[in-house]
C-alpha positions in Angstrom: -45.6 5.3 -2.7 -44.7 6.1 -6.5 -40.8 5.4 -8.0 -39.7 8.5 -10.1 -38.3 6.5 -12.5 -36.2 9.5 -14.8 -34.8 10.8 -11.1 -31.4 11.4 -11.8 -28.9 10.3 -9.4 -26.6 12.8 -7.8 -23.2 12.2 -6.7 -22.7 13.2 -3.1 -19.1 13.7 -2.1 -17.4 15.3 1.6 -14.6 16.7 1.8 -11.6 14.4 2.3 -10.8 14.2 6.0 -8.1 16.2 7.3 -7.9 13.4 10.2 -4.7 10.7 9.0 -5.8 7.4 9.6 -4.6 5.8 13.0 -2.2 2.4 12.7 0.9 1.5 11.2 2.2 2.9 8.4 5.1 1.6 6.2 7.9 4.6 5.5 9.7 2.4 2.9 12.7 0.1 3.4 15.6 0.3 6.0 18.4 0.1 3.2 17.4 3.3 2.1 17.7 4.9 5.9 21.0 3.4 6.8 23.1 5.7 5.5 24.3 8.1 8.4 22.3 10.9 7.1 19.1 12.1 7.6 16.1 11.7 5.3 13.4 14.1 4.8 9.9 12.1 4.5 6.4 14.4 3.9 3.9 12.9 5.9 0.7 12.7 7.9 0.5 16.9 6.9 4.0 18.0 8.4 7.6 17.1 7.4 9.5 14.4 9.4 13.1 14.0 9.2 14.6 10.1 9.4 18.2 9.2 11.0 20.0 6.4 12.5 22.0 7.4 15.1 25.2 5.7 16.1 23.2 3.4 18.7 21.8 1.7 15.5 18.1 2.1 15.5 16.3 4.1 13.2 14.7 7.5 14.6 11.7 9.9 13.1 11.2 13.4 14.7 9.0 16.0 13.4 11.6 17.4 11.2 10.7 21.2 12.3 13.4 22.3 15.1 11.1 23.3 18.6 13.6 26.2 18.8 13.4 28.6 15.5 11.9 26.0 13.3 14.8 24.5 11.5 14.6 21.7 9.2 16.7 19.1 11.1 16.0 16.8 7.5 18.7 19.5 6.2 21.1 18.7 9.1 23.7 16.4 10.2 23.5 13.0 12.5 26.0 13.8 15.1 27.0 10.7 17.0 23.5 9.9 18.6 21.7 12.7 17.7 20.3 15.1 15.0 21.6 18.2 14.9 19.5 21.5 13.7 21.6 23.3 10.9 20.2 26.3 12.0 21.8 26.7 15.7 23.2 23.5 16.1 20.8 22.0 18.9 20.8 18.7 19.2 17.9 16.0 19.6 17.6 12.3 20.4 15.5 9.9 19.1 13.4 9.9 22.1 12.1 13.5 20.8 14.6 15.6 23.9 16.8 18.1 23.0 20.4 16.6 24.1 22.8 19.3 24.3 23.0 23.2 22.9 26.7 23.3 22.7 26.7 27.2 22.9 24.6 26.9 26.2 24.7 26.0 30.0 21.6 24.2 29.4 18.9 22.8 27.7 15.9 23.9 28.5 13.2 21.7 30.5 10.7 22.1 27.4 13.2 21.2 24.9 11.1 18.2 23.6 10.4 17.0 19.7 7.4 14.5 18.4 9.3 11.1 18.7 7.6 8.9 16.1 6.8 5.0 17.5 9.0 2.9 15.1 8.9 -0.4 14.0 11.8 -1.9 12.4 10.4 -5.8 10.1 11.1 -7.7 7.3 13.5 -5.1 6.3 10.8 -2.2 6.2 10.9 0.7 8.6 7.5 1.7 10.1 5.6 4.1 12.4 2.8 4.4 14.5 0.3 7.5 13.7 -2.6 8.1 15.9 -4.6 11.9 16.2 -4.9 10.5 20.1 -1.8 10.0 21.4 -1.8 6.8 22.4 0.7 4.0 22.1 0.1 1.0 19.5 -2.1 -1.6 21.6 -0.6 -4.8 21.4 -2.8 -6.6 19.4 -2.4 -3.9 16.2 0.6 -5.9 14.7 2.5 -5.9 11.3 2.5 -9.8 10.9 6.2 -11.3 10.1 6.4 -11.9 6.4 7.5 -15.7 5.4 10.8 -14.9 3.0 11.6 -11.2 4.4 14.7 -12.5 5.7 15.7 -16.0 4.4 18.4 -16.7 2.0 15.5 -19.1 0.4 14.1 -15.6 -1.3 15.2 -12.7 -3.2 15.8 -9.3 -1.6 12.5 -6.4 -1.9 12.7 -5.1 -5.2 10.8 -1.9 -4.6 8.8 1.0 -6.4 7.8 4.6 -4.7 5.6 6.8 -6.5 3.2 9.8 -5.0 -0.9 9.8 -5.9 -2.4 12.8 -6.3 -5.7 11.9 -4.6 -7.1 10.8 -1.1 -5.9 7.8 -0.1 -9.6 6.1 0.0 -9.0 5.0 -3.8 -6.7 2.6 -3.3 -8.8 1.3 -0.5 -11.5 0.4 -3.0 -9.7 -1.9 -5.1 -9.8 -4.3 -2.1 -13.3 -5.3 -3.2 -13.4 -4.4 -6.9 -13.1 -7.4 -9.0 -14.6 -5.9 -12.3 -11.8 -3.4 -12.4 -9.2 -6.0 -12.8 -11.1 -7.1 -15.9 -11.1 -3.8 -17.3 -8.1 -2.1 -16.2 -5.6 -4.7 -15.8 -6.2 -6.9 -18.4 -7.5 -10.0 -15.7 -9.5 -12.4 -15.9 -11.4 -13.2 -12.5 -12.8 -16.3 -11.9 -12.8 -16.5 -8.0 -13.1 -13.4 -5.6 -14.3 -13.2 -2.2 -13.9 -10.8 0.7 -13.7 -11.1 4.8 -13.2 -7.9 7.2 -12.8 -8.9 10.4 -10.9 -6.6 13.6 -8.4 -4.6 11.7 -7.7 -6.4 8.6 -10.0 -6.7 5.4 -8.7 -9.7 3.0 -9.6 -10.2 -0.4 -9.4 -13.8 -1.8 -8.9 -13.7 -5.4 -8.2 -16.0 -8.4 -7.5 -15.2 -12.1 -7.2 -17.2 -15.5 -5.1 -16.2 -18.3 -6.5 -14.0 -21.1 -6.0 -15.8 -24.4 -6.7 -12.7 -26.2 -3.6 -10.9 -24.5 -0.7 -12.7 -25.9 2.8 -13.1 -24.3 6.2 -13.9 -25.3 6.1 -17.6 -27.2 9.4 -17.9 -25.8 8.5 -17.8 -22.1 6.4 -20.3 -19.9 2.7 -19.4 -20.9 0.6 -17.9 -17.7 -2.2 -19.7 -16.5 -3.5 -17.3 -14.0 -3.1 -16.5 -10.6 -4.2 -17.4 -6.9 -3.8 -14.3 -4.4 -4.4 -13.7 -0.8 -4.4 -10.1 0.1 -5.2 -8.5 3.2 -4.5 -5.2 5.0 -3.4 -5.1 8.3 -4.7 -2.3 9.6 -5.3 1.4 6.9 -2.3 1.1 4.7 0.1 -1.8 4.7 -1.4 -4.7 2.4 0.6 -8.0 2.2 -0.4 -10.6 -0.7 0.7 -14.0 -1.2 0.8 -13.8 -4.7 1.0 -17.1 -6.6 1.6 -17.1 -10.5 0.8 -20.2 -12.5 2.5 -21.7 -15.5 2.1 -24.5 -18.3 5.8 -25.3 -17.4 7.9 -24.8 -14.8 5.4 -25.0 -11.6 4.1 -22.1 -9.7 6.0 -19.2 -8.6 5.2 -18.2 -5.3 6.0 -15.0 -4.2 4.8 -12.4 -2.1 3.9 -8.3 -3.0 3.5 -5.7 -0.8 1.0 -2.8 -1.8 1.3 -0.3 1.1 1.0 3.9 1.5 1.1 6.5 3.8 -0.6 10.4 3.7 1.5 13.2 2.6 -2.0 15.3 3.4 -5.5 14.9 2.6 -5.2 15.2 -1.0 -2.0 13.3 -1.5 -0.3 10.0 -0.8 2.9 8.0 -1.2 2.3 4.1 -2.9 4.8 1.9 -2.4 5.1 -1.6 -3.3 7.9 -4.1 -3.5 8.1 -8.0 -3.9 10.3 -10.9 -3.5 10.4 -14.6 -5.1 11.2 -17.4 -3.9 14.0 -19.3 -4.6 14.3 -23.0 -6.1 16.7 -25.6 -7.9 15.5 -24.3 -11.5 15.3 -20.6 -10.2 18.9 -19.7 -8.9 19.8 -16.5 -7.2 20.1 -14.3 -10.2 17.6 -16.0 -12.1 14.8 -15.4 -9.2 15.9 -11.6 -8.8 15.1 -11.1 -12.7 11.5 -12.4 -12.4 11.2 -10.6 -9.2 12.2 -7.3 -11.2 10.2 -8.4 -14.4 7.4 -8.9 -12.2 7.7 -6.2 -10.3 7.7 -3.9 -13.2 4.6 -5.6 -14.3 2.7 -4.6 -11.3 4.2 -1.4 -11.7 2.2 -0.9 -15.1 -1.0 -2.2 -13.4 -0.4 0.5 -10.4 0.1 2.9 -13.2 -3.8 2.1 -15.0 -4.8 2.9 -11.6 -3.2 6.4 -10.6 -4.6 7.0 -14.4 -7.7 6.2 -13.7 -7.7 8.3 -9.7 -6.2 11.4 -11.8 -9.6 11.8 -13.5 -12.0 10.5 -11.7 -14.0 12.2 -9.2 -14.6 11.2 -5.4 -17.8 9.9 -4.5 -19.4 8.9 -1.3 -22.6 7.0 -2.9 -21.2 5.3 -5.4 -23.9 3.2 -7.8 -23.8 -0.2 -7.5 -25.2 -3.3 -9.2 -25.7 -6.7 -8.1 -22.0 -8.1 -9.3 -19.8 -5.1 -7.5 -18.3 -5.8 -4.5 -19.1 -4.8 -0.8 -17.7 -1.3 -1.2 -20.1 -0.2 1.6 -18.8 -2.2 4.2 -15.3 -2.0 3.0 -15.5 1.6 3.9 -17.3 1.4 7.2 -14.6 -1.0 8.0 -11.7 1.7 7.0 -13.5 4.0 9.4 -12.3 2.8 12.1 -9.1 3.9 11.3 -10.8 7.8 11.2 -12.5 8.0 14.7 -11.3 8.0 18.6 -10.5 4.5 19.6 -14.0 4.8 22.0 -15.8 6.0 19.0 -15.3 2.4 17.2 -18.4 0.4 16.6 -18.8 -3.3 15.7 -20.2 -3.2 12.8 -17.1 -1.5 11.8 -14.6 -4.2 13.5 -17.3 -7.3 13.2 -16.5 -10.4 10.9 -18.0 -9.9 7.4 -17.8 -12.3 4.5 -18.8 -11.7 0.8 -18.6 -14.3 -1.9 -19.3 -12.6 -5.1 -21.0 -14.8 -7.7 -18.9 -14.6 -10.7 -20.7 -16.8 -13.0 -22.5 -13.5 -14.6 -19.3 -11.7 -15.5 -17.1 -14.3 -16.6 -19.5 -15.9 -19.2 -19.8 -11.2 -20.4 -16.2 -11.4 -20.0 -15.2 -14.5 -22.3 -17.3 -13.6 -25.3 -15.5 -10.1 -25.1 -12.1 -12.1 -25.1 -13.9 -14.1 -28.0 -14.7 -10.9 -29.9 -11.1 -9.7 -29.7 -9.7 -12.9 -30.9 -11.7 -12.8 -33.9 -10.7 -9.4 -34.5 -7.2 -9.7 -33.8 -7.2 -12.8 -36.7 -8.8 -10.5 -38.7 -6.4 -7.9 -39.0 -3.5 -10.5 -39.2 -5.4 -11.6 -42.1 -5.5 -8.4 -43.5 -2.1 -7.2 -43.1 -0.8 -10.6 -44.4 
């Protein structure tokens, strides 16, 4: 058997699916949906409308009215209900049609898509699944240490819609080189497990002394992060940032989505610090909103990078990329019929990537910058 060794390789890309992943997706956080009116949130290819009725919890209906198609988003919460700007009808959480208050009746069709919510850590959540079926009861949204203790600060919290399939963000979960690259990292430690319906990515970074920061501030040292998704869209990471004084500040990030339709999605992500005797209230909600607006440029580099790139199902790899394979056969379980899910898609994988190679390419690039960075001071001195 002979090698063609000047074949050229071809990238092979499908379609995105039209499918929405099934599982829990975060809609954003309940502040922003407490305020007696309702909200109008794109999503999984239709428009939903948001309200909290005066029984307190938070509802989401297919915001199109079953009756002449209304946008109940451009309505009014009446008491316990929504009511359709169009004709007035109005609908319960539950998805039934309450009361027509120019009619005798309702009639026995009058039902709505009521949306499975979940109401945690101060985030508003619902269930999607193309089946039908309810949540089983061991797909959770795990409690979040901090979410509601006076110990941390509140969410501070960014929204911003991708242009792209959601599958790109997936990626990141096992591409340590792009940190390097992209977000001016330095990777020293990264490993990966997928296991059920979470995939976790163990990571550990070392400052870059060719990327200076403020002489006036404590000097980074790196970071330590544990990251995992629980289930297609809601990551949390314990995000630990280390100093030369001060300690660590621990704190944790939250990097989650949902579908606006095939080609589109909305990114969110928010984070909150915790508290201590030399980081008071106000001090702690600065950092969190300094940090947080860090992140934001790193989710920035991305959605630059997504804009022009082009999808591709048989990506290229070498020897020191990450397990993008079985990364993606892991998200498909989130894209067939419950029955349809096989175990190497749910099974326990681990993948220690061997980083030796790329920090030893990386550090003599840091090197080169240095030297050229003391170069041009000495030039322009």
């Amino acid at each position: 058997m002979t090698t063609v060794q000047n074949e050229v390789r071809r990238i092979e890309a499908d379609a995105a699916p039209t499918r929405f992943a099934r599982g829990w997706h975060c809609l954003g956080l309940i502040r922003d949906f407490s305020d007696g009116k309702p909200h109008s949130i794109r999503a999984f290819g239709t428009k939903l409308v948001v309200f909290r009725g005066s029984g307190g919890k938070l509802n989401v209906l297919d915001a199109y009215c079953r009756h002449m198609g209304g946008d109940l988003s451009e309505g009014a919460v009446k008491g316990n209900e929504i009511a359709c700007p169009f004709h007035d009808w109005r609908w319960g959480g539950d998805g039934r049609c309450k009361q027509i208050p120019y009619s005798k009746r309702v009639p026995l069709l009058a039902r709505t898509q009521a949306w499975k919510t979940l109401e945690q850590d101060g985030m508003l959540f619902v269930w999607n699944d193309p089946e039908g079926n309810a949540p089983p009861a061991d797909v959770t949204i795990p409690r979040i240490e901090g979410a509601d203790s006076d110990e941390w600060t509140d969410w501070h919290w960014y929204t911003t819609v991708v242009n792209t399939n959601c599958r790109e963000i997936i990626d990141n979960v096992v591409d340590m080189a792009h940190f390097f690259y992209i977000h001016g990292s330095l990777p020293t430690y990264f490993k990966n497990v997928f296991e059920g319906p979470v995939a976790t990515q163990y990571f550990k970074s070392a400052a870059r002394a060719d990327l200076k920061g403020s002489p006036d501030k404590p000097k980074s040292l790196g970071t330590t992060s544990v990251a995992s998704y629980h289930g297609p869209s809601f990551m949390i990471d314990d995000l630990i940032y280390h100093y030369d004084r001060g300690g660590d500040q621990q704190t944790v990030l939250i990097n989650c989505h949902y579908p606006i339709d095939e080609n589109s999605f909305v990114l969110m992500y928010g984070i909150i610090v915790k508290k201590s005797d030399q980081l008071p209230a106000d001090e702690a909600m600065k950092l969190a909103i300094g940090l947080g607006d860090w992140v934001k440029v790193g989710f920035e580099q991305d959605v630059a990078i997504w804009r022009s790139k082009t999808r591709i199902d048989n990506p290229l790899l070498c020897e020191e990329d990450g397990p993008v394979y079985q990364l993606r056969r892991w998200y498909e379980q989130f894209y067939v019929d419950a029955a349809d899910v096989k175990p190497e898609m749910v099974d326990r994988f681990e993948f220690e990537l061997d980083t030796t190679r790329p920090v030893e390419a990386w550090q003599r690039q840091i090197d080169e910058n240095i030297a050229r960075q003391a170069e041009t001071e000495k030039a322009t001195s």
